[in-house]
C-alpha positions in Angstrom: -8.7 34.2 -7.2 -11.3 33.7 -9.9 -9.8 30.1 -10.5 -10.3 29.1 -6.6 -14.2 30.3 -6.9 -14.4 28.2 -10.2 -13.0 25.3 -8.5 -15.5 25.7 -6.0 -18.6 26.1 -7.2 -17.8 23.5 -9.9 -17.3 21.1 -6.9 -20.5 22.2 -5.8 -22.4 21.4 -8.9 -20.6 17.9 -9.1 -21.4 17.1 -5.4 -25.2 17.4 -6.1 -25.2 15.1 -8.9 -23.5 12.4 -6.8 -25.5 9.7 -5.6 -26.6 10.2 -2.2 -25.7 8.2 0.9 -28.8 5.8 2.2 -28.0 4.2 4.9 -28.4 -0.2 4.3 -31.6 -1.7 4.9 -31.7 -4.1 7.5 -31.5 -7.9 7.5 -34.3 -10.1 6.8 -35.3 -11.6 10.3 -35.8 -15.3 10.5 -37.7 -16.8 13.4 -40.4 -16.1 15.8 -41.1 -12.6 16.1 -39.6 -10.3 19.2 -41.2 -10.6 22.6 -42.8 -7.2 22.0 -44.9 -8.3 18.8 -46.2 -11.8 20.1 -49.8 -12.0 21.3 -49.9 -12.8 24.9 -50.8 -16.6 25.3 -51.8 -18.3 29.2 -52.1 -21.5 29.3 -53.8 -22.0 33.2 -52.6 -25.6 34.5 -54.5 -27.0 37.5 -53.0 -26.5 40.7 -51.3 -30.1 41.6 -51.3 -31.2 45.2 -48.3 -32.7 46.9 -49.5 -35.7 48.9 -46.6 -37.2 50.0 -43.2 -35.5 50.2 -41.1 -37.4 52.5 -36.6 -36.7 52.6 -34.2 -38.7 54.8 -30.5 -38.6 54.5 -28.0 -39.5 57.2 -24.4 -38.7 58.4 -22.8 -41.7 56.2 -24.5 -40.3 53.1 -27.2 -42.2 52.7 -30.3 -41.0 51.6 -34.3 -42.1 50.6 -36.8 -39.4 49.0 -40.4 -40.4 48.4 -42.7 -38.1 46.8 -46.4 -38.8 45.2 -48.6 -36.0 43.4 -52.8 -35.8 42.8 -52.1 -36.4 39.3 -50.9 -39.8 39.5 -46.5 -39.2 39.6 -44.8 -41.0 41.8 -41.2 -41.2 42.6 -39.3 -43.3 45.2 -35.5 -43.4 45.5 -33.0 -43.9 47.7 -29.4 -44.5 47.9 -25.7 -44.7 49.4 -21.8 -44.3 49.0 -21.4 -48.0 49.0 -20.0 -48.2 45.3 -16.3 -47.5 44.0 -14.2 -44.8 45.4 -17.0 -43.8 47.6 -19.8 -43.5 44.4 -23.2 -43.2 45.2 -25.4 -46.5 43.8 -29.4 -44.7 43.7 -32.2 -47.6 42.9 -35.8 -46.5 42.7 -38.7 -46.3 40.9 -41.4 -43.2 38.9 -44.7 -43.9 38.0 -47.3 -42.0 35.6 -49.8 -41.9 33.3 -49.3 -40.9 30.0 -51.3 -38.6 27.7 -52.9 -41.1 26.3 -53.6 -43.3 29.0 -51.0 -45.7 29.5 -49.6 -46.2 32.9 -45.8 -46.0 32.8 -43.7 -47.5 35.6 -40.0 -47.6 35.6 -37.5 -49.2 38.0 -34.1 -48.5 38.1 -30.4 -48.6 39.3 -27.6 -46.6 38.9 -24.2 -47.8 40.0 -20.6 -48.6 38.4 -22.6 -49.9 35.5 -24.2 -47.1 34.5 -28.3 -46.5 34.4 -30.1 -49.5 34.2 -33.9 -49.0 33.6 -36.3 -51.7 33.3 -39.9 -51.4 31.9 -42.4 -53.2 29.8 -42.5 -50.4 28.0 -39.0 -50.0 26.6 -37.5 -51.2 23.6 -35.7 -54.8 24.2 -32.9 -56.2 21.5 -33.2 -59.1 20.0 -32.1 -62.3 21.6 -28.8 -63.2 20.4 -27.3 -65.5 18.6 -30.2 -64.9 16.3 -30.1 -66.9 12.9 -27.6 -66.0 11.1 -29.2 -65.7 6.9 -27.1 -68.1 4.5 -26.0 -65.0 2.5 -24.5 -63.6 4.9 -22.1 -66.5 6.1 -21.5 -66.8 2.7 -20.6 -63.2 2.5 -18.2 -64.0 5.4 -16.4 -67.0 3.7 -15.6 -65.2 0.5 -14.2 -62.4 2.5 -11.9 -64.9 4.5 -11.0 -67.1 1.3 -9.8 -63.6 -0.6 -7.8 -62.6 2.4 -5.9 -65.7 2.6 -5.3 -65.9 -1.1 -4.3 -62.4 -0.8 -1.8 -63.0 2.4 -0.3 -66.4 0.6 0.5 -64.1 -2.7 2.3 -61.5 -0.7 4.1 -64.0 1.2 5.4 -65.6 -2.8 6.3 -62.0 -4.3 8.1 -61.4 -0.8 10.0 -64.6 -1.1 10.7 -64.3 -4.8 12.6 -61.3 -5.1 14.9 -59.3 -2.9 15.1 -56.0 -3.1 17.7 -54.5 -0.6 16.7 -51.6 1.4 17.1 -47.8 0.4 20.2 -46.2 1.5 19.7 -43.9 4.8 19.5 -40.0 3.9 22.9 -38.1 3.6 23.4 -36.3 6.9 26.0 -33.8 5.0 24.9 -30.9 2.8 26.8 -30.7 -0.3 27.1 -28.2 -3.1 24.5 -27.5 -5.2 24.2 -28.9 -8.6 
């Protein structure tokens, strides 16, 4: 009996000195703080009047929408089913002013050849053929003149030697060795 109270309170003692559970500290947060913590910002826009907001579409599919705001957007497009398998080929144009005071006008068609913008404003490639730098062609020939020296020596080591072809695997299992 003695030995079981021993046992015991010498579990006792040892359990205080054990370190004691904390729980983990949390993650460092990375980000923009929660919803709760941000200061409220309003940003007031000026109302924007519709001027012109005009929809058609017919029973064939067809369709036109025309729309125009006070702060200078436009948009006009219109469209059908007349393309492959029934697709729809839009054309139309949108019109504003950029921030910093450039008017933007872009016309457009979409049909089996994809979206086809067309602007002064957008990037154009380069004409092509464009001269062609001498390096480059020279580049090219050395390329062409080491694959045909290449070609014409495998073409002499196949012809030279014969080596006959490897025998086909042994379909039957025999004892090991």
């Amino acid at each position: 009996m003695y030995i079981v109270i021993f046992i015991a309170l010498a579990t006792v003692a040892v359990a205080d000195q054990l370190p004691s559970y904390d729980p983990p500290t949390p993650a460092p947060t990375y980000g923009a703080p929660a919803a709760s913590n941000r200061a409220a910002i309003e940003v007031v826009l000026p109302p924007v009047a519709i001027l012109r907001d005009d929809r058609t579409q017919d029973e064939f599919g067809s369709f036109s929408v025309d729309f125009e705001a006070d702060n200078g957007i436009v948009f006009s497009q219109s469209g059908s089913p007349n393309g492959p398998e029934d697709s729809v080929i839009k054309s139309g144009v949108y019109a504003y002013t950029a921030p910093d005071g450039t008017f933007v006008e872009v016309k457009y068609v979409a049909d089996e050849n994809g979206y086809q913008p067309q602007s002064d404003l957008l990037p154009v490639a380069p004409e092509f053929p464009h001269p062609i730098p001498q390096f480059v062609l020279d580049q090219i020939a050395k390329a062409a003149e080491e694959d045909a020296a290449a070609a014409r020596e495998a073409a002499s080591s196949r012809s030279n030697s014969y080596a006959p072809p490897p025998p086909p695997p042994s379909t039957e299992y025999g004892a090991p060795q």
